[in-house]
N, C-alpha and C positions, 0 to 999 in steps of 0.2 A: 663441618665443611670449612675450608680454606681456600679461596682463591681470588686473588687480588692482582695488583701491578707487580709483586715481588715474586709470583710462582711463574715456575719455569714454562709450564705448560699456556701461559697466557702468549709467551712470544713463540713455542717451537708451535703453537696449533692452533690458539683460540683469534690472535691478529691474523697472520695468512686466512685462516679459512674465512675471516670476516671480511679482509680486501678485496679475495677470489671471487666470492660470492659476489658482492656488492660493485666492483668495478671491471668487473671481465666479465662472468659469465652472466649476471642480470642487472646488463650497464645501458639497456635503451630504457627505462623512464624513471623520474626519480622518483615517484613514489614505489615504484617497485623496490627501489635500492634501499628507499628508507624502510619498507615490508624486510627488508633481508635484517637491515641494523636492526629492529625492534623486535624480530626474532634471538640475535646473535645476543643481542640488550637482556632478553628475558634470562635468556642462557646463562650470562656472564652474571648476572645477580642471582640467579636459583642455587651456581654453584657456589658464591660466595655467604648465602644468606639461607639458603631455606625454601621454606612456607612463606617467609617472610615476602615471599615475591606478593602474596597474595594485599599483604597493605599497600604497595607499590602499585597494584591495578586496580584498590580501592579511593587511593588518592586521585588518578590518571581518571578513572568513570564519574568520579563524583566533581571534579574540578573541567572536565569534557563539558557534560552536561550542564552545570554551572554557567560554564561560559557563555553556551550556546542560550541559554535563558536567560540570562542576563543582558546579554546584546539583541536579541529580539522581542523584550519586553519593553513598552513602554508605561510601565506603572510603577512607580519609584518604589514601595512597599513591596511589589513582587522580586525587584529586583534587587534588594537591600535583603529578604530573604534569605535569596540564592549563593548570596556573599555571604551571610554568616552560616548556612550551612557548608558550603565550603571551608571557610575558615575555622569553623567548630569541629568537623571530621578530621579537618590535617592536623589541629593543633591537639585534639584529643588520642591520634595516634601518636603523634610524637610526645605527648603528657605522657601517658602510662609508658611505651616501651624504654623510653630514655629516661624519665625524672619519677615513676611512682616508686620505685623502691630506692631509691636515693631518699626519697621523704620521708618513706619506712622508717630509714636506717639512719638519719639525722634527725629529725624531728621525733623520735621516740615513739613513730606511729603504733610498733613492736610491743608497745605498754599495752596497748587498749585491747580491749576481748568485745567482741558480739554475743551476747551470753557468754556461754564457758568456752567460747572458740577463740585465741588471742589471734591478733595480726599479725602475719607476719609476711617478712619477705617474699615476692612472688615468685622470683630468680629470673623473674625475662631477660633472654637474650636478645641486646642492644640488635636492629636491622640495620644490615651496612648501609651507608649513604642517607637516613632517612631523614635528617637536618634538611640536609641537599637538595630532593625532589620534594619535600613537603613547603619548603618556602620557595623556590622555584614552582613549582603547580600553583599555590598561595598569589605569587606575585602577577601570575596568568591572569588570572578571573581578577583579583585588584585591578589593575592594567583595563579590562574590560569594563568594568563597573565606573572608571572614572573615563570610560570614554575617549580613553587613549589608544585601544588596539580593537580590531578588532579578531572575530576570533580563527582557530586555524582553518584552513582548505579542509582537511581530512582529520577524521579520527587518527588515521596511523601516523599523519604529520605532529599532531601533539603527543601521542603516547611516542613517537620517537625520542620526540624532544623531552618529553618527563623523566624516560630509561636510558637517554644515550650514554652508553658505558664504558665512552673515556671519561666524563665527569662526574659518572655516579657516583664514586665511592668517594671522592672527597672536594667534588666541584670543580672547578669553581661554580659558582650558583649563574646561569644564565638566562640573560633576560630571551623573552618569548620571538621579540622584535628582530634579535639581533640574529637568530639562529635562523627565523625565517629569511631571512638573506640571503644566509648561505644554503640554502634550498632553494632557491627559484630555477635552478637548471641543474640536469644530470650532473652526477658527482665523475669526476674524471682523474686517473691517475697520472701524476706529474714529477718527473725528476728532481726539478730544485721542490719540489712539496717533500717527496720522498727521503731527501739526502736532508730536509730540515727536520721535520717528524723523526729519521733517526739518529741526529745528533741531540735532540732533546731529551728523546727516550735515555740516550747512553745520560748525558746529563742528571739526569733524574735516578737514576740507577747508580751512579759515584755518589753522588747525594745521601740516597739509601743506605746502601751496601758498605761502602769504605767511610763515609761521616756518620750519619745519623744510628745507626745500630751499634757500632765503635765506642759512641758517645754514650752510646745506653749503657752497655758495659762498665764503664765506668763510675756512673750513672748509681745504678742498682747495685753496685756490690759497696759503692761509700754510705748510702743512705740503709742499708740493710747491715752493714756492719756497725753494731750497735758503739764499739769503743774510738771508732770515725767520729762519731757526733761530738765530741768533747777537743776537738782540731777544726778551731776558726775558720785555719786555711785552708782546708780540705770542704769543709761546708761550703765556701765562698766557693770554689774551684768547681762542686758539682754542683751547685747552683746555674753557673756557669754556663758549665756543660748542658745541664736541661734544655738550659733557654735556646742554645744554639741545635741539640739536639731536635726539640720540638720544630726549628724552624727548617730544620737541613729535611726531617720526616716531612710535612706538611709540602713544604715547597719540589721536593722530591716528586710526590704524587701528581701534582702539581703539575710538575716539567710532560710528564709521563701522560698524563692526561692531553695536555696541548700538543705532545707529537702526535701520539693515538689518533686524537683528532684530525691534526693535516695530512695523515694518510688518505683520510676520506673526501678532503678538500675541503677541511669544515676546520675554521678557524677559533674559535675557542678566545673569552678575554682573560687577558695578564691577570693572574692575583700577587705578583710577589717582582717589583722591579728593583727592590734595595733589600 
């Protein structure tokens, strides 16, 4: 499965029907509207990632719950608990699907046998965004536990906020506080929201499209052509290239994420101002 901010299908079908949904047709309460996003949320990751949706609402139940036990206990030990099972669950999802076969595969894990069975690679496929909503959820229940926040209005108000699927796939990571803000009143569609949302998007897509893939190109075929490597200045030049590459990709999603978002009238913070 593929689908992210670069498939065609996210702006001819998957935004509209998410703005329609959410700001026209089921635009009198906002929990209703946030009920729509956290459907269109589910959506937009199931078709990008899988099954994999299924760690995404093990993160969201086990960091919900969390919270909510956390701020209405007061016994320090019960609540010092409920923070390391939170933190245990997110951090033990993102240990195996991102870093156990990296370990495998560096650290020689591939030597060792369980009797006559050797170890080896598991091949798990990395979950889109799961950096993203596992320190994000993470940083929720933190937040609570030092009695800085307390916790959401609703279940569908947090699991919005865990899935909202302009910052899923690559963030920026947002705090709990900040997004409750832009929640306290029906989400409303607005012109100067709409003409900024898609001057960003198009931003974000020259970024993409004409820089950052451009770059790969050149990129991949100096580092892959083995008699390149022995040319100083071609090495220095796609060195270069990566660095600018990685930042044109990253902040691209970026741009794209922040318009996505002021469609809804949800502001989103900067990650990239130089």
């Amino acid at each position: 499965m593929s689908f992210d901010f670069t498939n065609p299908g996210y702006y001819f079908w998957f935004l509209p029907c998410a703005a329609v949904l959410s700001l026209w047709i089921f635009n009198k309460r906002i929990q209703t509207q946030l009920g729509i996003l956290l459907l269109m949320s589910y959506l937009f990751f199931y078709l990008a990632s899988g099954w994999h949706l299924v760690l995404l609402l093990i993160s969201t139940i086990v960091d919900w719950t969390a919270g909510n036990k956390i701020f209405n206990s007061h016994d320090q030990p019960s609540r010092k608990r409920w923070l390391t099972i939170s933190l245990t669950v997110n951090l033990c999802l993102l240990g195996t699907f991102k870093y156990l076969d990296f370990l495998i595969r560096s650290l020689g894990w591939w030597s060792l046998k369980f009797g006559s069975v050797p170890m080896e690679e598991i091949g798990l496929v990395l979950p889109v965004g799961i950096s993203f909503y596992t320190f994000q959820t993470m940083s929720y229940t933190i937040d609570i536990y030092r009695r800085k926040e307390e916790p959401a209005d609703s279940m569908v108000s947090f699991a919005c906020y865990a899935a909202f699927f302009p910052q899923l796939v690559a963030g920026p990571i947002v705090r709990y506080p900040h997004f409750r803000e832009q929640i306290n009143k029906p989400l409303v569609f607005t012109w100067p929201r709409f003409k900024l949302a898609l001057t960003l998007i198009l931003f974000g897509l020259v970024k993409k499209l004409v820089f950052a893939d451009n770059f790969a190109v050149q990129v991949n075929h100096i580092f892959s052509n083995g008699e390149s490597l022995d040319n100083s200045i071609l090495i220095y030049w796609a060195t270069l290239l990566f660095g600018l590459q990685i930042y044109c990709d990253f902040s691209a999603y970026t741009d794209i994420a922040l318009g996505s978002a002021h469609l809804f009238g949800i502001q989103l913070p900067e990650n990239f101002r130089s």
